[in-house]
C-alpha positions as CSV (number, residue, x, y, z in Angstrom):
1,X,155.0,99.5,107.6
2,X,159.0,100.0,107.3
3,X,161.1,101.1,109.8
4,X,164.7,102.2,108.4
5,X,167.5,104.4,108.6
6,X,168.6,103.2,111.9
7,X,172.1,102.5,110.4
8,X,172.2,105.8,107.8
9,X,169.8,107.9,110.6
10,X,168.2,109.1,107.0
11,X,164.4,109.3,106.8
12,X,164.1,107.2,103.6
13,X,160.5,107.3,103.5
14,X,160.6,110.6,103.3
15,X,163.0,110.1,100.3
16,X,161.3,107.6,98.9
17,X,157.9,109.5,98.9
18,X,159.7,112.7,97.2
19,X,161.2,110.2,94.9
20,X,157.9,109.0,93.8
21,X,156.5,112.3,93.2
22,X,158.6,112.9,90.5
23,X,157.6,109.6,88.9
24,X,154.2,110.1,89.0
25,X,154.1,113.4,87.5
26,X,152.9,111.4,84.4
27,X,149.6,109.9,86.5
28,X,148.6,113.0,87.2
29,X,148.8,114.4,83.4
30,X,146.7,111.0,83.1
31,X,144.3,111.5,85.9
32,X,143.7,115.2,84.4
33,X,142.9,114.1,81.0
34,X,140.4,111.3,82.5
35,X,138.7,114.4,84.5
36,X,138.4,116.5,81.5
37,X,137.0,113.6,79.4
38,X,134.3,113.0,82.3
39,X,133.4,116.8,82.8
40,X,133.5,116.9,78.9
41,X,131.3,113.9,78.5
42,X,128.9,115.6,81.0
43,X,128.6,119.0,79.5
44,X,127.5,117.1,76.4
45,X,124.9,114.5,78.2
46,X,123.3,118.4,79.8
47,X,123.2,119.8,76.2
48,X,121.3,116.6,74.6
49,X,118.7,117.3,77.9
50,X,118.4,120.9,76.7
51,X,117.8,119.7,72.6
52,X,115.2,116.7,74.1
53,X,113.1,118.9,75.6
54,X,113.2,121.1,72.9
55,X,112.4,118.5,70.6
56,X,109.6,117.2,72.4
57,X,108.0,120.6,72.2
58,X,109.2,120.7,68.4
59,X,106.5,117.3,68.2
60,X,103.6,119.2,69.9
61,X,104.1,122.3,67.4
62,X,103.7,119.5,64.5
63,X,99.7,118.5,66.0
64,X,96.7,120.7,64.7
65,X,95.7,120.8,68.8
66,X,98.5,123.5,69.4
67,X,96.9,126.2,66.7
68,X,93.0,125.1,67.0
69,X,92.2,126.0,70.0
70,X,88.7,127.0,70.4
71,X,86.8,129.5,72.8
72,X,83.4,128.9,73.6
73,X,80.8,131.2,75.4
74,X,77.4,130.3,76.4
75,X,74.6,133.4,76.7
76,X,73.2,131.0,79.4
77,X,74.9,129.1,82.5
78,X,72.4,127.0,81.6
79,X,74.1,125.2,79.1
80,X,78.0,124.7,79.1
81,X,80.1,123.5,75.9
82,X,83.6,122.4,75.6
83,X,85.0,122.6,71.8
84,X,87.5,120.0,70.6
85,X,89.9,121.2,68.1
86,X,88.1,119.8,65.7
87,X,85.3,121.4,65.9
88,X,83.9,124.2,63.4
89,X,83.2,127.6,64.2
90,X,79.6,127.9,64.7
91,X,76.7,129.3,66.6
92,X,74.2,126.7,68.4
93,X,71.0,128.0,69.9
94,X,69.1,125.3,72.2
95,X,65.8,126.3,74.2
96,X,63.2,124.6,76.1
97,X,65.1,122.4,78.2
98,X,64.6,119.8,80.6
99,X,67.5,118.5,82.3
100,X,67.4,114.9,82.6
101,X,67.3,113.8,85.8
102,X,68.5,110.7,88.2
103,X,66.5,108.0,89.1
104,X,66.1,106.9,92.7
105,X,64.5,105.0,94.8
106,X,63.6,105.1,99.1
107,X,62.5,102.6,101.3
108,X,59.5,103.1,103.4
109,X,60.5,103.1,107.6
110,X,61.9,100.3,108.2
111,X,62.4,100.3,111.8
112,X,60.2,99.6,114.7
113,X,58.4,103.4,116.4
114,X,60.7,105.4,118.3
115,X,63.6,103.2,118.1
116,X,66.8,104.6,118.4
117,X,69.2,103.0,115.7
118,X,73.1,103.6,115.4
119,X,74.1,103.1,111.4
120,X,77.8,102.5,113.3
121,X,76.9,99.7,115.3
122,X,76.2,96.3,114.0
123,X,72.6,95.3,112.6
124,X,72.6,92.0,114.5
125,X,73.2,94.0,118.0
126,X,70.3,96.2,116.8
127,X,67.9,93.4,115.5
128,X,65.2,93.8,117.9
129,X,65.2,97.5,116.3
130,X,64.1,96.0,112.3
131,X,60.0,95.3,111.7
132,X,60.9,92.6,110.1
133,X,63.9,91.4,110.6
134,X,63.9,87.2,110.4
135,X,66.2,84.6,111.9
136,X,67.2,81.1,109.2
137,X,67.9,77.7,110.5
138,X,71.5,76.7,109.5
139,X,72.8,73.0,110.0
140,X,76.3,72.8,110.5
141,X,77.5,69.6,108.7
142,X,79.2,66.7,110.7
143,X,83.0,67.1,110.3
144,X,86.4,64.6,111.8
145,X,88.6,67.6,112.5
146,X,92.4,67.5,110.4
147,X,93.9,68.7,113.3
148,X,93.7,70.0,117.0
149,X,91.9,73.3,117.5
150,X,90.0,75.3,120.0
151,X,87.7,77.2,117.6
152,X,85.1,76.8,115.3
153,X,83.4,79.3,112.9
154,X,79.9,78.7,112.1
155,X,77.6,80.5,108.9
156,X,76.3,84.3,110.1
157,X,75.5,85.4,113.5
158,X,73.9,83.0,116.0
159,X,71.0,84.0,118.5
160,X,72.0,81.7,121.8
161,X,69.4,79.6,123.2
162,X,70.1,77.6,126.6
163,X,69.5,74.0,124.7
164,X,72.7,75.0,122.4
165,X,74.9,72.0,122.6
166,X,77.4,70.2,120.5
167,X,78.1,66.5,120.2
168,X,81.8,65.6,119.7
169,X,81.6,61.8,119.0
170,X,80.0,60.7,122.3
171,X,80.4,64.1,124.6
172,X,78.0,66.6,125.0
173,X,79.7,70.1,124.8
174,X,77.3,72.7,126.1
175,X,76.9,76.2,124.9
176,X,77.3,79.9,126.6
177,X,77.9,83.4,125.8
178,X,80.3,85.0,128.1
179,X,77.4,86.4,130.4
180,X,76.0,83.4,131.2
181,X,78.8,80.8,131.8
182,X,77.8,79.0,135.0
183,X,80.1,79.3,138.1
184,X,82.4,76.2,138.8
185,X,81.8,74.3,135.9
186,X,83.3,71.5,135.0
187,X,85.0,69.8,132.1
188,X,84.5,71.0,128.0
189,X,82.4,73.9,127.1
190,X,82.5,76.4,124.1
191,X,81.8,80.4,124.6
192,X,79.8,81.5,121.5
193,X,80.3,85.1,120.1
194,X,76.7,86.0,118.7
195,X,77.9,88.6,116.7
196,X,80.3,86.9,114.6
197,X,79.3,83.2,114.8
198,X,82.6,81.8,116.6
199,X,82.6,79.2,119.0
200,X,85.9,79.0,121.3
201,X,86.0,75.6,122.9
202,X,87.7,75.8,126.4
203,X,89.8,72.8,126.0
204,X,90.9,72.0,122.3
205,X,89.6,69.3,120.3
206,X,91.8,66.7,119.5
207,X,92.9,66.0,116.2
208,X,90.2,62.9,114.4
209,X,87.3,64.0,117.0
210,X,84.0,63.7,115.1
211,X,81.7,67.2,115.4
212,X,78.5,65.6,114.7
213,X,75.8,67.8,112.7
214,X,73.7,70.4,114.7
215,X,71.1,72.9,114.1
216,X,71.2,76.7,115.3
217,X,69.6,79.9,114.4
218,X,71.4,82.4,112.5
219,X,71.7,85.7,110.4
220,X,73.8,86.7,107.0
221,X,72.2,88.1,104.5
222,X,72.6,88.7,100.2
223,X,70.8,90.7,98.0
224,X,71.6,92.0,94.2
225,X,71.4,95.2,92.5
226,X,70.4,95.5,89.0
227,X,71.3,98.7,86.5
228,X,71.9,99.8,83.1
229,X,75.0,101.4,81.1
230,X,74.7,103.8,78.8
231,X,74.0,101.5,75.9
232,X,70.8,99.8,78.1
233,X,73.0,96.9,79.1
234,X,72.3,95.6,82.4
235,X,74.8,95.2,85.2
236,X,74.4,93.2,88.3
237,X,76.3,93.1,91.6
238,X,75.5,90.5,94.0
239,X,76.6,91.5,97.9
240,X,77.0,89.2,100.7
241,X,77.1,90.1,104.7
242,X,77.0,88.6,108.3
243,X,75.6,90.0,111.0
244,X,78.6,92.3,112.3
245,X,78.1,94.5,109.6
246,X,77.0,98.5,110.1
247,X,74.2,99.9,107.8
248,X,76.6,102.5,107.6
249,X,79.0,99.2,105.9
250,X,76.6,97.9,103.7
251,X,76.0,101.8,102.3
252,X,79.1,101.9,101.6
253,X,79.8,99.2,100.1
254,X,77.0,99.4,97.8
255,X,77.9,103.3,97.1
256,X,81.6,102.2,95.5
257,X,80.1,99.1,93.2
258,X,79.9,99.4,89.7
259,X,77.0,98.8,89.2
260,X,76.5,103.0,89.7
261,X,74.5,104.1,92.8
262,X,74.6,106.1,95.6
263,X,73.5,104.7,98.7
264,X,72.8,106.5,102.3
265,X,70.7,105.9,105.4
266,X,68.5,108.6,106.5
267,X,68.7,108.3,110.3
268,X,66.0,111.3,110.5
269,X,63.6,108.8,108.7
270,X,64.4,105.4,109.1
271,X,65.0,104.9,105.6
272,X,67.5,104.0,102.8
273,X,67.9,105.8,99.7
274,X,69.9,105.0,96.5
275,X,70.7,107.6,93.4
276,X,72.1,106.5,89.5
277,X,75.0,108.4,89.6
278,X,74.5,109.5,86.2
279,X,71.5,111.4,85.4
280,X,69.3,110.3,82.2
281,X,67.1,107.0,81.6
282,X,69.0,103.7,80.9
283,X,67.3,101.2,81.3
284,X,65.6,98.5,78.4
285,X,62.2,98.8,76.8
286,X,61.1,95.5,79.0
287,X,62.3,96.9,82.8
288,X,60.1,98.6,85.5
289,X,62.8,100.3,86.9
290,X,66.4,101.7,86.8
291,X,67.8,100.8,89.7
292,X,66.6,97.0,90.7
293,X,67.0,94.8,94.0
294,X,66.7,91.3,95.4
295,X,66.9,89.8,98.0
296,X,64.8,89.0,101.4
297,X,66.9,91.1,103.2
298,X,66.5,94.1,101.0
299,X,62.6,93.7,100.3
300,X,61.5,92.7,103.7
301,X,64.0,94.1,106.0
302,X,64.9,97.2,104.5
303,X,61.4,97.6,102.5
304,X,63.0,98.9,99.4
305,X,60.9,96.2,97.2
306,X,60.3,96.9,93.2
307,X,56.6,98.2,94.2
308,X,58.1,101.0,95.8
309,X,57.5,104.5,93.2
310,X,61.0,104.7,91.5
311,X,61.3,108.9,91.1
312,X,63.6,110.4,87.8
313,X,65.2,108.6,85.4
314,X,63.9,110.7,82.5
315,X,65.5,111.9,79.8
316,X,67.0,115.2,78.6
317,X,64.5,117.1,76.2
318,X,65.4,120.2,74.9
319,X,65.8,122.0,71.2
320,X,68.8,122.8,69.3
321,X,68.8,125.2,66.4
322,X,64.8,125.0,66.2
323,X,64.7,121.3,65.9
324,X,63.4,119.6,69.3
325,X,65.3,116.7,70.2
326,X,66.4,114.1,73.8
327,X,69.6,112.8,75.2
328,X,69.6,110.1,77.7
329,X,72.2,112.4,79.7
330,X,72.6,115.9,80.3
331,X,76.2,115.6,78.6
332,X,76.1,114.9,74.4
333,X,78.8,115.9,72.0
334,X,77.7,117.0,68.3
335,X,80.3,117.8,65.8
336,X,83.0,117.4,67.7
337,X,81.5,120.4,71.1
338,X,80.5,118.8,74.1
339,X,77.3,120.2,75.5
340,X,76.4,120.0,78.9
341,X,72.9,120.7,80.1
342,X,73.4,122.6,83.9
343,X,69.5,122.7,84.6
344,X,65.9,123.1,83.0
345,X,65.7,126.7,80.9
346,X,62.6,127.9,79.5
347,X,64.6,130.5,77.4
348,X,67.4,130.2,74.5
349,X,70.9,130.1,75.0
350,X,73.2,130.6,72.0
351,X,76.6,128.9,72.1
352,X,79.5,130.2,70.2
353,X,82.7,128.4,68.7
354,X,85.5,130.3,67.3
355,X,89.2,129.9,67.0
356,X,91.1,131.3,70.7
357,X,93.5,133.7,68.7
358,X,95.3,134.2,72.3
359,X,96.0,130.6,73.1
360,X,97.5,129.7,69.0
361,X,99.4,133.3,70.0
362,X,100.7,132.3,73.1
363,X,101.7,128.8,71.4
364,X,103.6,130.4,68.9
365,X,105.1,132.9,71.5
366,X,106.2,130.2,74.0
367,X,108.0,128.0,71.3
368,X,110.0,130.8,70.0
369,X,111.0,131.3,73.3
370,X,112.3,128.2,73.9
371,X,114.2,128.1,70.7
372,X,115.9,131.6,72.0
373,X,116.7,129.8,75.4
374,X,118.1,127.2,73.2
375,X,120.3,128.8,71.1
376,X,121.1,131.3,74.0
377,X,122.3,128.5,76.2
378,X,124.2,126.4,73.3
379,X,126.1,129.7,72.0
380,X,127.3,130.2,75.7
381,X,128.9,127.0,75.7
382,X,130.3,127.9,72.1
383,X,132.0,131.2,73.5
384,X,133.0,130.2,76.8
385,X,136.8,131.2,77.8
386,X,138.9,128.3,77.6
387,X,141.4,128.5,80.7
388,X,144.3,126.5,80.1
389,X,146.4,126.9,82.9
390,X,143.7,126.0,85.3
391,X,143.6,121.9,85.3
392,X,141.6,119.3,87.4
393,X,143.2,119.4,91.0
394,X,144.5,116.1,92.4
395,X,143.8,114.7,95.8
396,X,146.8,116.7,97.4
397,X,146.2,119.8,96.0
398,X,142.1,119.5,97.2
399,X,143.6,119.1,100.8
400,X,145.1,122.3,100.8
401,X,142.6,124.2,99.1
402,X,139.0,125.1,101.5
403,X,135.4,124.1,99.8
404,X,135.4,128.0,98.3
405,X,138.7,127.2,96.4
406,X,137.8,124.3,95.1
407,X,134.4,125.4,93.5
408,X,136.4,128.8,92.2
409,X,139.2,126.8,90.5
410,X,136.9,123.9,88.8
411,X,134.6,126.7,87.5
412,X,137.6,127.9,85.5
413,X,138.7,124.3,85.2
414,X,135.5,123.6,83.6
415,X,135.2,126.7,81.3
416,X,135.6,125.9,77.4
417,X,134.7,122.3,77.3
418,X,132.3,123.1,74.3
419,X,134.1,126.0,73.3
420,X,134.1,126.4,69.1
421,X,132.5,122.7,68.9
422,X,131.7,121.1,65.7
423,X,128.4,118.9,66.3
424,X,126.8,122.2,68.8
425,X,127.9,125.2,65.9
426,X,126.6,122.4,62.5
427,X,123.4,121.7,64.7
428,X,122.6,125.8,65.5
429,X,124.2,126.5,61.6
430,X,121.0,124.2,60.2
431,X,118.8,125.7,62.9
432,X,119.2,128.8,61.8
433,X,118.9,127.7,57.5
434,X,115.4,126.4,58.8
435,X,114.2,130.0,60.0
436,X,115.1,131.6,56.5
437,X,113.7,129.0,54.0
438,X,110.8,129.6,52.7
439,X,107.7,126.4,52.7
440,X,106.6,125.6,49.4
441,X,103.0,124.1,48.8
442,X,101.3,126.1,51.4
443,X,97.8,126.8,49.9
444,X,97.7,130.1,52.5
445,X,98.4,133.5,52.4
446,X,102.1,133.0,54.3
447,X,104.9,130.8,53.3
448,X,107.6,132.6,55.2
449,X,108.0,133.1,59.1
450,X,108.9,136.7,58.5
451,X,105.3,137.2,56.9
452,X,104.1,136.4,60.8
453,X,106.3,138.6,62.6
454,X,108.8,136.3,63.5
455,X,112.1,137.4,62.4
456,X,116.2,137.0,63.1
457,X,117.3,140.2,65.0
458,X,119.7,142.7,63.6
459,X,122.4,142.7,65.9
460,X,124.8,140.3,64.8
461,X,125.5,139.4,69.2
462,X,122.2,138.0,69.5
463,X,124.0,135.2,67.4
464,X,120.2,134.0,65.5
465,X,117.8,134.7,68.1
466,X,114.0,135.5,66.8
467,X,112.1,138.6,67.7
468,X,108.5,138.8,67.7
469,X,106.1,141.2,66.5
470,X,103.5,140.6,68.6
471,X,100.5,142.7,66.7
472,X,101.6,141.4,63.1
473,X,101.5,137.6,64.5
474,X,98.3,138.1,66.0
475,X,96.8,139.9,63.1
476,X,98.6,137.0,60.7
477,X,96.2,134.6,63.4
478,X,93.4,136.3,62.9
479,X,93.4,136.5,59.1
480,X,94.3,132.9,58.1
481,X,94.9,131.0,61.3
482,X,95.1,127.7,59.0
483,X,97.9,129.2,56.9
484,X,99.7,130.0,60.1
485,X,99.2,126.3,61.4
486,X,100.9,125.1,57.9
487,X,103.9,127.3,58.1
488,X,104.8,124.9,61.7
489,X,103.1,121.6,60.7
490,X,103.2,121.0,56.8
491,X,104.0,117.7,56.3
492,X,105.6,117.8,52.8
493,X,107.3,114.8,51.0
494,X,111.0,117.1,51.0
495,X,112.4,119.3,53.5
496,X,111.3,122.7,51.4
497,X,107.6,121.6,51.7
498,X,107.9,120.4,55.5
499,X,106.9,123.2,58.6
500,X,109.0,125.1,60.8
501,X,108.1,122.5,63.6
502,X,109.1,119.6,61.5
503,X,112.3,120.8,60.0
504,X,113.9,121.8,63.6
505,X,112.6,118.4,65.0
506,X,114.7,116.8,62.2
507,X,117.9,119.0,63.2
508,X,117.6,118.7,66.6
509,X,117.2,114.5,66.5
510,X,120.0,114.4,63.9
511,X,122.7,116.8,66.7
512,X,121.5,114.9,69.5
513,X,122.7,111.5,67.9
514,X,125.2,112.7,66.5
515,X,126.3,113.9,70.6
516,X,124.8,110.4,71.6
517,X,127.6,108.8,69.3
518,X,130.5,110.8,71.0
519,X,129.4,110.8,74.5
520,X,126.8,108.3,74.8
521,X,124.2,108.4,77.3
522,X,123.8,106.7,81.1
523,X,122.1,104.0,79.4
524,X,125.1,103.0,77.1
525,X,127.9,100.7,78.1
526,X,131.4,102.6,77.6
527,X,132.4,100.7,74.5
528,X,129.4,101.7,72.4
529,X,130.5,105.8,72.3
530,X,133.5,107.2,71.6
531,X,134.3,109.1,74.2
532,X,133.5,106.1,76.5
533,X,136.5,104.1,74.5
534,X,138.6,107.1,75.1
535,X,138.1,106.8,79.1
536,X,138.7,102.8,78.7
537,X,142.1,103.7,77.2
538,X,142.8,106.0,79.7
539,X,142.1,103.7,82.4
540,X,144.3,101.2,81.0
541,X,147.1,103.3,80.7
542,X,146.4,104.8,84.3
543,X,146.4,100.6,85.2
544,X,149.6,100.1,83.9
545,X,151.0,103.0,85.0
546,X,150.1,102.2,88.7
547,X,151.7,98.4,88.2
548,X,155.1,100.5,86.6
549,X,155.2,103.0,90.1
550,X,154.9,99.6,92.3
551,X,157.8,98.1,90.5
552,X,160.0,101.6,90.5
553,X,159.0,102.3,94.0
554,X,159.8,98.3,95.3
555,X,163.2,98.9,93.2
556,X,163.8,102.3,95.8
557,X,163.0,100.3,98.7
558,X,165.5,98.1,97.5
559,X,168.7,100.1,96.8
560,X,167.7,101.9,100.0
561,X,167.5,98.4,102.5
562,X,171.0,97.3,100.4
563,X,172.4,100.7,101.7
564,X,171.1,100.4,105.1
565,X,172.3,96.6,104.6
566,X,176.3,97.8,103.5
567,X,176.3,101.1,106.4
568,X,175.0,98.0,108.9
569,X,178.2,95.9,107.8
570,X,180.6,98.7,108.0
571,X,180.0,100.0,111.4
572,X,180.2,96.6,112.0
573,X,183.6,96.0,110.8
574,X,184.7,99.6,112.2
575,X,183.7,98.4,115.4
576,X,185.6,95.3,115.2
577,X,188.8,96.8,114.6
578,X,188.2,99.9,117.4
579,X,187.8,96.6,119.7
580,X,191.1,94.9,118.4
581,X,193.5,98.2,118.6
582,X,191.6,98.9,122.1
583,X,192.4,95.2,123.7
584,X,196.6,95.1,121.8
C-alpha cells in the first residue's frame, strides 16, 4: 500500500497504473497467443475423440460377426435356437421330445402335530416344535484367562438346568437365565443367554483366574450337500450353524451355495424341499442320487435322509433330423446353433438358419453413416470463418462485458482454429482415395463399393459424403452376402487387396497420431508434443515478461517518490525563506 502525492497533490497511482498499461500491451499479445494455443490444442484433442470412435467402429466392420448375422425361427415354441455367426444355413427337424427335468428331493413332516412353527424365528426357541430334535453334551475345556473379562462364549446353544455352575479356581459361580435370577443375591454369578451360548459374569474375572472344565448341554448343528457338474464331477459344501439360526437362514444359505440347489420350507407341510437348478441328470454311474446330504441334523431332524424317493433328474430325449438321440440338459449346441428344449412335444418342430439380410443391412447402413457424420463434422472445422479481429479477452475486458457477451465474442474468437488444416484435409484426402479403389483378390461377384450401392454424391458441397441405395445394397446382400463381407474385411497382404473397413482403420490411426504428435493428449506431459513445447515457450516468455514489468514499474515508483522527495525539499526551502523576509 503507498500513500503519495501529498507534496505534488498528483494521484501517482493512477499514473503509475496508466503507465503500466502501456507496458504491458505486449503481455496481453502473449496471453492471447497462449489462449489460442490452448483453444487450438483442444479443438484438436475433440477431433481425435470424433476419429477414435470412428475407428473403433472401423475394427467391428473388420469381424465376420457384423455381416453373419443369422435369423432363426422355430415352427414350435417348443424348441428355441440361437445361431452363432458361425453357423450354416440349415433346416433342423427334432420330434418326440422329453424335456429333461430337475431332480429334487422332500423331507417327510418333520415337526411335531399341529405345531405352529415360524421359519423367522430361531430353531432353538422352537425346539420343542422338531420330532426329533436331540440335545449333545459339550465339555468346555479348563482355561487361566489372558486377561480380565466379564464374558464367556461357549460351543452352540445351551438348555439351562438349575445345577449349572462354574468353578473359577476355588469359587463356585452359579448359573441363571435372566428369568430366574434369585432376589438379593449375593456375590459372583453369570446370566446365560440360551440362544446364543454367552455367559455374562456379573463381576469380571480377573486376569490368571483358572475356569476349570465343565459339562453342559448344547445345540449347533453341520450337515453337507453333495452334487454333480456338468461333466459328473462331484461338489460338496459342508455348512455349519448354532442354535440362533432361522430355517428361513439355513434355506438360504444352502439356496446361494455352489454346490446348485434350491432350498425352501413348506410351512403348509412341514417340510423342506431342495431343486438342481439345472435340469438334466448329472450325477456318476456309482451314485443313488443327485442331490446328496449328511449329517444328523439333516437325516433325523429335518428327515431328508438318502432313503427318501429322489423325483427327476432324467435326461433330455428327443430326435433330431430322424435320428433319436439325449442331452443331459435341455440346452445343447450343434454346429455352432444353440438349441433349447422349452417342454415335452409329441410333434416336429423344424428350425431354420439363414443369413438376417436386415441386420448385415443395417450394419452397413449405420457405418456409412458415421463416416458422413465424420467427414461432415471435420469439413466444418475445415471451412469455418476465421475472425481475426475478434481475439481472446483479458481479465479487464471480461469485467465489462455480461456472461452473454462473453460466450458471443469467444464463439467468434474461437472460429477457424482448424480452418484449411493440413493433418484434418491429408487425413479426409486418403479417406476419400479408399472409397474409390477398387479390392483386388475378392473371389465374389463385387470388388467395388459402387457395385453395392454405396456411392460419392454428385454435388461437389457434400465435400465426399456416401449415398446409399438402399434396394441395390440389399439385393447385393441377398445375392452374395460373403462377397459383400470381403469388400469391408479382406485382409490382403497390400493396401489394394485390404477391405473398406481395414483401409479407413489404417487412415484414421495414422491422422490421429499424427494430431497426437502436435497436440498430444491429457495423458502426455507438455514436452512430448509440439504444441505443448509451444505453450512452455510461451510461458517462459510470459515469466520473464512479468519479472521485466516489476523492474519498470519499481523504476516508476522510483522517479515518482524522488519527485515527491525534491517538491518535499522545495516547499521546504520556500517556506524557510517566507519565514526569514516575514521576521526582517
Amino acid at each position: 500500500m503507498r500513500l503519495t502525492g501529498f507534496q505534488s497533490g498528483l494521484d501517482i497511482n493512477q499514473m503509475v497504473s496508466d503507465l503500466m498499461k502501456a507496458q504491458r500491451m505486449p503481455m496481453n499479445k502473449l496471453s492471447q497467443q497462449k489462449q489460442l494455443l490452448e483453444w487450438k490444442r483442444d479443438a484438436y484433442r475433440e477431433t481425435n475423440r470424433l476419429l477414435n470412435d470412428f475407428r473403433n467402429l472401423s475394427f467391428d466392420m473388420t469381424l465376420q460377426r457384423s455381416y453373419s448375422q443369422k435369423q432363426v425361427t422355430s415352427s414350435n415354441s417348443a424348441v428355441s435356437a440361437l445361431a452363432s455367426s458361425s453357423a450354416a444355413n440349415a433346416n433342423y427337424t427334432i420330434s418326440d421330445v422329453k424335456a429333461a427335468t430337475a431332480a429334487y428331493r422332500s423331507s417327510t413332516n418333520l415337526l411335531e402335530e399341529d405345531s405352529s412353527f415360524d421359519p423367522n424365528k430361531s430353531l432353538w426357541e422352537q425346539r420343542d416344535k422338531f420330532q426329533n430334535f436331540a440335545l449333545t453334551q459339550q465339555t468346555q475345556d479348563a482355561i487361566v484367562l489372558k486377561g480380565e473379562t466379564n464374558s464367556m462364549q461357549l460351543k452352540g446353544s445351551v438348555e439351562w438346568n438349575e445345577e449349572m455352575n462354574i468353578w473359577v479356581g476355588a469359587d463356585k459361580i452359579p448359573v441363571y437365565t435372566k428369568s430366574n435370577i434369585p432376589e438379593n443375591i449375593n456375590g459372583n454369578f453369570a446370566t446365560l443367554d440360551e440362544k446364543t451360548g454367552k455367559l455374562t459374569f456379573n463381576e469380571p474375572l480377573a486376569a490368571g483366574s483358572e475356569v476349570q472344565a465343565f459339562e453342559y448341554d448344547s445345540f449347533s448343528f453341520d450337515f453337507s450337500i453333495t452334487t454333480f457338474n456338468q461333466q459328473g464331477a462331484k461338489v460338496e459344501q459342508e455348512f455349519k450353524f448354532d442354535g440362533s439360526a432361522t430355517m428361513n437362514e439355513v434355506m438360504n444359505r444352502i439356496s446361494s451355495s455352489n454346490v446348485g440347489v434350491t432350498a425352501f420350507f413348506d410351512e403348509v407341510k412341514g417340510t423342506i424341499m431342495m431343486t438342481r437348478k439345472d435340469a438334466g441328470t448329472f450325477r456318476s454311474a456309482d451314485a443313488s442320487h443327485e442331490i446328496q446330504v449328511t449329517g444328523a441334523f439333516m437325516t433325523n431332524v429335518m428327515k431328508l435322509d438318502n432313503k427318501n424317493i429322489e423325483q427327476g433328474g432324467t435326461a433330455a430325449t428327443f430326435k433330431i433330423n430322424g435320428v433319436a438321440t439325449e442331452r443331459n440338459s435341455n440346452s445343447f449346441t450343434l454346429n455352432g446353433v444353440t438349441f433349447t428344449l422349452n417342454g415335452d412335444m409329441e410333434g416336429e418342430s423344424v428350425i431354420s438358419i439363414k443369413n438376417d439380410t436386415d441386420k448385415t443391412f443395417q450394419a452397413i447402413k449405420d457405418y456409412i453413416t458415421k463416416y458422413n457424420e465424420l467427414i461432415g463434422k471435420i469439413n466444418g472445422k475445415l471451412g469455418e470463418p476465421l475472425h481475426r479481429d475478434y481475439k481472446p479477452l483479458s481479465n479487464e475486458e471480461r469485467e465489462s462485458l455480461s456472461e452473454k457477451q462473453i460466450e458471443q465474442w469467444e464463439e467468434k474468437a474461437m472460429s477457424g482454429l482448424l480452418r484449411n488444416d493440413s493433418i484434418l484435409s491429408s487425413g479426409l484426402g486418403q479417406m476419400r482415395m479408399s472409397f474409390y479403389e477398387p479390392i483386388s483378390g475378392i473371389s465374389g461377384a463385387f470388388n467395388q463399393l459402387s457395385q453395392i450401392g454405396i456411392s460419392t454424391g454428385a454435388n461437389y458441397l457434400d465435400k465426399g459424403k456416401l449415398i446409399i441405395d438402399e434396394d441395390k445394397l440389399r439385393e447385393a446382400i441377398e445375392k452374395d452376402s460373403s462377397s459383400v463381407m470381403e469388400l469391408f474385411t479382406a485382409n490382403g497382404a497390400d493396401r489394394s487387396s485390404q477391405g473398406l473397413a481395414r483401409k479407413l482403420r489404417e487412415n484414421v490411426t495414422a491422422t490421429i497420431q499424427s494430431i497426437e504428435a502436435r497436440a498430444g493428449t491429457p495423458t502426455r506431459t507438455a514436452q512430448q508434443f509440439t504444441m505443448g513445447r509451444e505453450l512452455l515457450n510461451v510461458d517462459q516468455r510470459i515469466s520473464a515478461f512479468e519479472r521485466r514489468m516489476q523492474t519498470v514499474e519499481a523504476r516508476y515508483w522510483k522517479q515518482f517518490t524522488a519527485m515527491e522527495k525534491a517538491i518535499g525539499q522545495s516547499n521546504q526551502q520556500s517556506m524557510q525563506l517566507m519565514s526569514q523576509f516575514f521576521n526582517g
